[in-house]
C-alpha positions, 0 to 999 in steps of 0.5 A: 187660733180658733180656725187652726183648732176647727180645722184640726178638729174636721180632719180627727172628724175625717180620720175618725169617719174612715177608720169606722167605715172601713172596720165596718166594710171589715165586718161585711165581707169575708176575713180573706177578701183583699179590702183594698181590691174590695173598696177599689172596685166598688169606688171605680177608684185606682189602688193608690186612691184606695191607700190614701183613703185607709192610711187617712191621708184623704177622707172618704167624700160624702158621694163615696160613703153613700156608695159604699153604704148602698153596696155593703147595706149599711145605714148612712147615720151611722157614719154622719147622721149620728156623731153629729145630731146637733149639726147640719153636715154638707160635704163639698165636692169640687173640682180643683184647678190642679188636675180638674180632669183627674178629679172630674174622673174620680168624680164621675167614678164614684158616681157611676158606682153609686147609681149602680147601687141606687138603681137596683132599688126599685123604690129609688126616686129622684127629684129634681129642680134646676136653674141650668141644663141637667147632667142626664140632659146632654152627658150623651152629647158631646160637644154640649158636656165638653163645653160644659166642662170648658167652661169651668176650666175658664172660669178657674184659669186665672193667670194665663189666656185658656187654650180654644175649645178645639184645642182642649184635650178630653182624655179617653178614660174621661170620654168612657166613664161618662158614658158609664154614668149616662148609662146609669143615668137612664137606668134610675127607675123614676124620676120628676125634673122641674125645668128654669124655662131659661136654662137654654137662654142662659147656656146660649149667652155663654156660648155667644161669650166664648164666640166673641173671645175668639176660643171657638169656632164657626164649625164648632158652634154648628156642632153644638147647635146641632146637639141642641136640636137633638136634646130638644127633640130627646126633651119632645119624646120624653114628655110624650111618652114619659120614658126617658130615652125610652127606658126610664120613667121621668116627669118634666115641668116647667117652671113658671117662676124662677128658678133660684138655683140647682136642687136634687133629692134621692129617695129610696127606703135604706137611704136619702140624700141631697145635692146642691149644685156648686160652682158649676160642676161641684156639689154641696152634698147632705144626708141630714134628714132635716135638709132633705125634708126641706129640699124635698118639699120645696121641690114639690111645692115648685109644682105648684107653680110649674105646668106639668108636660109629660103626656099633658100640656101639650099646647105649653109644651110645644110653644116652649120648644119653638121658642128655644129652637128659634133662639138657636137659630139665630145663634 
């Protein structure tokens, strides 16, 4: 009974935030602009999203309201912040057995606006903490994030063997707007990652298990030790010149404890937000400011325990990328 009246309650919360959000939009723009057209391109998202989303039938995701309030200047506590004071809000945002590639569209969809409106402040900064390979590191390389995203699919399947990663097809809508949100990637004015030092071991050790069942191949695991030898190299360039595909100012460090799990804060004057990695490509997401302060000085007490190697420790830095070349050569 209680859990039919909390669900109940969630989705008015949900239709109450849509409707205020787009009376909000209403007032941002002139009275004869098509809103659908409006939110459709500032989302990335098709027309009959759009229309779900203003008849209510789908709430508005946590990573789509930060994109509209960054595009149309409005404070992110007006639509979450406020109406829920006494509470901490986290918004999931995952990927669904049923159409996982449809989602992980619209997922990348409405990140790439979101960038896009995050990188034209110039103060924009973000921090980052992880136990496993980040997305900016290899969404350039493409045998490396379709096994990203095959591992998922693996993990989700239940009830019946999943087709060999050669087999899997990766729609071109897909291929292009990934190559849109590393675009916007390398386009974020500053940023600082602290590195798991096992975020290459553990990456192999999947690689390694999906050998042994039989779902890839010889020539396929050449590929992505190939790729691999590549983002080491994009790894070795970054922390020498601290630019970041030669663009984009980064700081890397790498840790000298473990890591516990994948954390990300985004700082900029109109706007803070965190995201909690979930469920490999899912995404636990807040704008409660009493979650960003504290994932935001946790990551940088990590520093404490982290050896700086962009333009320093060269000695550390090289000593790790051997190590992590010699284990892929013998994988």
């Amino acid at each position: 009974m209680y859990h039919d009246y909390l669900n109940e309650s969630r989705m008015n919360d949900a239709k109450r935030l849509n409707q205020e959000l787009l009376e909000a939009i209403k007032q941002s723009i002139p009275a004869d602009t098509n809103l659908v057209k409006v939110i459709e391109v500032a989302l990335g998202i098709g027309k009959e999203a759009v229309y779900r989303r203003i008849r209510g039938d789908v709430p508005f995701t946590f990573d789509e309201v930060v994109a509209l309030t960054l595009k149309f200047g409005m404070s992110l506590d007006r639509f979450l912040g406020i109406q829920y004071q006494e509470s901490v809000i986290y918004d999931l945002n995952q990927i669904s057995p049923a159409q996982p590639m449809e989602d992980y569209y619209n997922m990348l969809s409405v990140e790439v606006e979101m960038f896009k409106e995050f990188n034209r402040k110039p103060e924009a900064k973000v921090y980052m903490a992880y136990n496993m390979l980040p997305f900016p590191f290899f969404y350039s390389l493409e045998y490396l994030w379709k096994f990203d995203i095959y591992q998922l699919l693996h993990q989700m399947e239940q009830e019946k063997r999943i087709e060999n990663f050669s087999r899997v097809l990766f729609p071109e809508s897909l291929l292009k707007k990934r190559d849109e949100l590393f675009e916007a990637y390398q386009n974020i004015p500053w940023s600082c990652y602290i590195l798991d030092r096992r975020i290459f071991t553990s990456l192999l050790r999947e690689i390694n298990y999906i050998y042994k069942l039989g779902l890839i191949s010889k020539e396929e695991i050449g590929r992505l030790k190939k790729e691999l030898y590549q983002l080491f190299d994009t790894i070795e360039s970054t922390a020498t010149t601290g630019k970041f595909h030669g663009r984009s100012s980064m700081v890397l460090y790498l840790a000298n404890l473990d890591l516990e799990g994948a954390y990300c804060c985004y700082e900029c004057p109109e706007l803070n937000f965190t995201h909690l990695r979930a469920y490999r490509l899912g995404m636990l997401n807040s704008s409660t400011p009493e979650i960003f302060t504290a994932q935001r000085n946790y990551i940088e007490s990590l520093k404490r325990f982290s050896t700086l190697i962009t333009k320093s420790g060269e000695m550390e830095r090289n000593i790790f990328l051997q190590e992590q070349r010699a284990l892929v050569d013998a994988l």
